[in-house]
C-alpha positions in Angstrom: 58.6 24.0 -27.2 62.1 25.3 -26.9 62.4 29.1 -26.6 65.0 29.3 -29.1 65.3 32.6 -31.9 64.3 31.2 -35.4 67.1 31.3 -36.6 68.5 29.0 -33.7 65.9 26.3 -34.5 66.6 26.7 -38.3 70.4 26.3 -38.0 71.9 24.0 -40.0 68.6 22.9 -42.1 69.7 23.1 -45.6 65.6 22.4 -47.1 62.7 24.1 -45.3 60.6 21.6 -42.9 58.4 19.9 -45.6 54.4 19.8 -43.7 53.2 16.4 -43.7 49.8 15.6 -44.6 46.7 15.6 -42.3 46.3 11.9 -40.7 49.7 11.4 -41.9 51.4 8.2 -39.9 55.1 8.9 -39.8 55.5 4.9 -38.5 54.7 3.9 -41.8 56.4 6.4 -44.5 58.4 4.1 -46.2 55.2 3.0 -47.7 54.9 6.1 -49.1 57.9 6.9 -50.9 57.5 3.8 -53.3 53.4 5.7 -53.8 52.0 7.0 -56.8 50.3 9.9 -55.1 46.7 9.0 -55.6 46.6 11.3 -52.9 47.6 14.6 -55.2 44.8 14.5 -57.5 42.5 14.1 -54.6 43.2 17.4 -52.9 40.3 20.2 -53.1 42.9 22.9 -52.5 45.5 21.5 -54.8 48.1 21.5 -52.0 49.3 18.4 -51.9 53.0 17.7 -53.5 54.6 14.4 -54.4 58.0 14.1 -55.8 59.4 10.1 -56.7 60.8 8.7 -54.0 59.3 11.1 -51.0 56.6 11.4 -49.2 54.1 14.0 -50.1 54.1 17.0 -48.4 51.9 20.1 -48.3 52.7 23.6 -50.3 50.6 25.8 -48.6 51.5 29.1 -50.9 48.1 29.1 -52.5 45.6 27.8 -49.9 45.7 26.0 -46.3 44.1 22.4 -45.3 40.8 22.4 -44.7 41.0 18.8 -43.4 38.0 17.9 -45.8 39.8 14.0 -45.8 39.7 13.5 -49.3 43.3 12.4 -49.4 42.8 9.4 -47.2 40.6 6.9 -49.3 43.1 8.3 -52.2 46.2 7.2 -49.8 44.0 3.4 -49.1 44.8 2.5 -52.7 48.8 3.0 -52.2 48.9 1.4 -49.0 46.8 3.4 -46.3 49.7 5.8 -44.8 46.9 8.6 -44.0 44.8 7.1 -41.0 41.3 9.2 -40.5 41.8 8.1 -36.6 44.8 10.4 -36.7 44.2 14.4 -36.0 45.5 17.5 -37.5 49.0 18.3 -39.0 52.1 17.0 -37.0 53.2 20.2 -37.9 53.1 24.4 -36.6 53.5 27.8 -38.0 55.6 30.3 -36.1 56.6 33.6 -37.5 59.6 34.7 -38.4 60.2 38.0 -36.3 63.3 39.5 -38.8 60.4 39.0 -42.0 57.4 40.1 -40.5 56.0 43.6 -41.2 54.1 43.5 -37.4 57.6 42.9 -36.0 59.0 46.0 -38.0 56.4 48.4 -36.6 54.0 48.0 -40.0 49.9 47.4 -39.3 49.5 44.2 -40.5 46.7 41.8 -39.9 47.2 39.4 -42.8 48.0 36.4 -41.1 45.6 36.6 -38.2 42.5 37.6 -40.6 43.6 34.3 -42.4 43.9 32.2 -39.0 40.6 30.0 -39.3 41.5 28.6 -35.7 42.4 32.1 -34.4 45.6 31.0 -33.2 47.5 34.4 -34.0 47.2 36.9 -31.8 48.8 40.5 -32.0 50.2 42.3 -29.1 48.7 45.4 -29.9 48.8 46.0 -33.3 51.7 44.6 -34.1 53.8 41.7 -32.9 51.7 38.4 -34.2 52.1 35.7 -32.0 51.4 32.0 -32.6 49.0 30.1 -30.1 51.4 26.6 -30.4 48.5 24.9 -28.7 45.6 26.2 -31.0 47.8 25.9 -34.3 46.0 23.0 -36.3 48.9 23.7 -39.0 46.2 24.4 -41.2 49.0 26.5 -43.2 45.6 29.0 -44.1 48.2 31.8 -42.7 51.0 31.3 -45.4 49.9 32.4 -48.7 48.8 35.8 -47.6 51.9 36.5 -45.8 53.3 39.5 -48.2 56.9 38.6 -45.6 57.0 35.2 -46.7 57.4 35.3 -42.7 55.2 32.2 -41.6 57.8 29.2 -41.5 56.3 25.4 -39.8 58.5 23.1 -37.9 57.3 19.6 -36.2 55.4 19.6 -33.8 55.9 19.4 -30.0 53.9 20.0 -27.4 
């Protein structure tokens, strides 16, 4: 992972990094835009977004993946782009430093307490840190963010 500021690595992006879906093969997405998004409907947590002509992606602002798999005999039916073989999220949270209340001296424990994997660490009792390695992108960390300060990119290492 480069150790680049946030604002280095989302220079130039004009739409936020859209999180793919768990078991998600990137190989085959051209299969997926022409979908109907069986896959939508399937999704416990409602997380899950389809617009024509893209793939699905996930909105994390009201829950995180819980990698239950329900999208992938959904996906089968449009042309089996989500592949159970396939782990986790091709995706990671980081925080953003200038939005986070930790970073601004301000006790806040929102993200970690979300953090199934325990993957956010705090130096102190501030300064959240993300474990890159132990990130599943579960996105579990987002919607309680009160900062809006937990942005995902692709994953690297």
């Amino acid at each position: 992972m480069d150790k680049k500021p946030l604002r280095e690595i989302f220079k130039g992006h004009n739409k936020p990094f859209k999180v793919p879906l768990p078991y998600f093969d990137p190989t085959r997405a051209r299969v997926c835009m022409e979908c109907v998004g069986d896959c939508v409907a399937s999704c416990p947590e409602k997380i899950i977004v389809k617009e024509p002509g893209q793939a699905p992606h996930l909105d994390f602002s009201l829950s995180g993946c819980t990698f239950c798999g329900a999208c992938v005999p959904a996906c089968a039916a449009c042309g089996g782009v989500l592949e159970a073989d396939r782990t986790g999220i091709d995706a990671v949270a980081l925080i953003d430093t200038a939005k986070c209340l930790g970073h601004q001296g301000v006790v806040c424990f929102a993200c970690g307490d979300a953090c199934k994997d325990k993957a956010i660490h705090f130096l102190g009792m501030f300064k959240p840190r993300v474990d890159l390695k132990g990130c599943t992108g579960c996105g579990f960390c987002v919607g309680v963010c009160p900062t809006e300060a937990i942005l995902f990119i692709k994953r690297s290492v």
